[in-house]
KESE-515546 format. One record per atom (N, C-alpha, C): residue in one letter; x, y, z. Coordinates in pm, whole numbers, plus 50000, padded with zeros to 5 digits. Each point is the difference from the previous one (the first is absolute). Last residue first. Example, Ala and Ser with C-alpha at 12.3 -4.5 7.8 and 13.67 -1.06 7.14 Angstrom:
<sites>
S512854977550708/S500825011950006/S499235010950073/A500294942849993/A499115011950000/A500905012050000/
</sites>
This chain:
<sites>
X079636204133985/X499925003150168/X500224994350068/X499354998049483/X501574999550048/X500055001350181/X495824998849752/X500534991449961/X501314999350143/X498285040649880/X499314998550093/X500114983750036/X502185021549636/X500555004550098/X499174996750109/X498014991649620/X501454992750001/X500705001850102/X496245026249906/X499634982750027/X501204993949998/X500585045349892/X499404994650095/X499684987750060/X500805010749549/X501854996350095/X499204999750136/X496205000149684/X500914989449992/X501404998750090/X497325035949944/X499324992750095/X500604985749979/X501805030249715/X500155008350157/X499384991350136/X499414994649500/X501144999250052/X500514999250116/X495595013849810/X500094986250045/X501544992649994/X499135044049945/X499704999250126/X499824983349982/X501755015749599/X501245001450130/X498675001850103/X497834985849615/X501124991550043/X500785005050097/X496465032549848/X499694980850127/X501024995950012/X501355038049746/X499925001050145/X499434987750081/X500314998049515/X501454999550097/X499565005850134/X496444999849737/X500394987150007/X501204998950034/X498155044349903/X499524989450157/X500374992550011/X502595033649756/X499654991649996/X499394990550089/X501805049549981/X498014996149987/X500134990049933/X504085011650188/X499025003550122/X499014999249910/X504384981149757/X498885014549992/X498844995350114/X504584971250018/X498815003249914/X499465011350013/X504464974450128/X499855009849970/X498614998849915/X502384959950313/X499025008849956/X500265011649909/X501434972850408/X500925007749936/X499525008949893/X497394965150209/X500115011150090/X500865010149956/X499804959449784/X498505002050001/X500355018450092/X503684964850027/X499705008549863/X498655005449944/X500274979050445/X500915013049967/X500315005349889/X497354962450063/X499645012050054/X500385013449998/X501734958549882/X499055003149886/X499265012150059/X503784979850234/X500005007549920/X499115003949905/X498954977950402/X500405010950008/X501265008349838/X497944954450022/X498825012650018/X500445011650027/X503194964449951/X499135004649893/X498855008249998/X502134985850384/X501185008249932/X499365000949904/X497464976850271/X499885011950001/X500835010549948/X497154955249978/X501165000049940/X500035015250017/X496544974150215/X500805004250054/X501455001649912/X495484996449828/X500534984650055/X501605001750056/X496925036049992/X499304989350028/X500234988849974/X502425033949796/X500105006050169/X499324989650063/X499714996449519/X501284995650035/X500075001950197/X496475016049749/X499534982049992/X501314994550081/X499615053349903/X499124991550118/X500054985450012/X502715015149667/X500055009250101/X499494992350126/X497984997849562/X501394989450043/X500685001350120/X496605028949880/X499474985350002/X501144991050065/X500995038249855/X499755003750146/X498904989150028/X501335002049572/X500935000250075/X500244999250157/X496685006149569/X500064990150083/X501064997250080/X499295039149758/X499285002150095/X499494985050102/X504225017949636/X498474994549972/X499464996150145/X504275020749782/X499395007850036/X498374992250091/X503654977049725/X500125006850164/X499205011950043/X499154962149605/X499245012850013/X500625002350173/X501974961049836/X499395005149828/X499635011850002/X501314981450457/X500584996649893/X500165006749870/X496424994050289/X500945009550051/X501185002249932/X497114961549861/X499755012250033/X500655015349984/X501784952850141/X500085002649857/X498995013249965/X499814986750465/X501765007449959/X500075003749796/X495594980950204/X500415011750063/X501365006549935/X499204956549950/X498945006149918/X500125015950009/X502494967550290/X500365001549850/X499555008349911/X498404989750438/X500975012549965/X500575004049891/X496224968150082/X499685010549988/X501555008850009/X500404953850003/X499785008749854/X499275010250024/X501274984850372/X501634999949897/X499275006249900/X496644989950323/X500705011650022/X500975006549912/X496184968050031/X500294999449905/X501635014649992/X495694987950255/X501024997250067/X500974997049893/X495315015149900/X500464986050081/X501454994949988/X498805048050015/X498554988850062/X500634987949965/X502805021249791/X500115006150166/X498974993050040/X499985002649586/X501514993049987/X499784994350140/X497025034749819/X499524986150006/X500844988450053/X501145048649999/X499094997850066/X499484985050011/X502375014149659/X501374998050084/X498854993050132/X497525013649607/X501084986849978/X500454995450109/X497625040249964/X499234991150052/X501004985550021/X501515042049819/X499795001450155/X499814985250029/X499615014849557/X501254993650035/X500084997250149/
</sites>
């Protein structure tokens, strides 16, 4: 499913990669393309939407031995960074 949104993005295909993304996220909030969306949204500077997908990403309650929630909150983390480094 990764690859779809990924493909949307190479050629500039941005709307329907969010679409793709949001319907996603959507069906499976739990689903690990979020921080796709996340990232795609911060890079076309829509940042009220990034910052809540983040934050409901950060609010969280998972069990410490899901790796795949921990990538997503450090690639959370490097996402508000970049945002805040943006904002300077």
């Amino acid at each position: 499913m990764k690859k779809i949104g990924e493909a949307y993005i190479k050629t500039h295909a941005y709307t329907k990669a969010i679409k793709y993304y949001e319907a996603i996220v959507k069906a499976e909030p739990q689903s690990e393309l979020r921080i796709n969306l996340a990232d795609l949204l911060n890079k076309l500077n829509q940042k009220d939407q990034t910052q809540r997908i983040l934050d409901e990403l950060l609010k969280e309650e998972v069990p410490n031995t899901n790796f795949q929630h921990a990538q997503q909150i450090t690639k959370a983390y490097e996402i508000f960074a970049n945002m805040f480094e943006q904002n300077k």
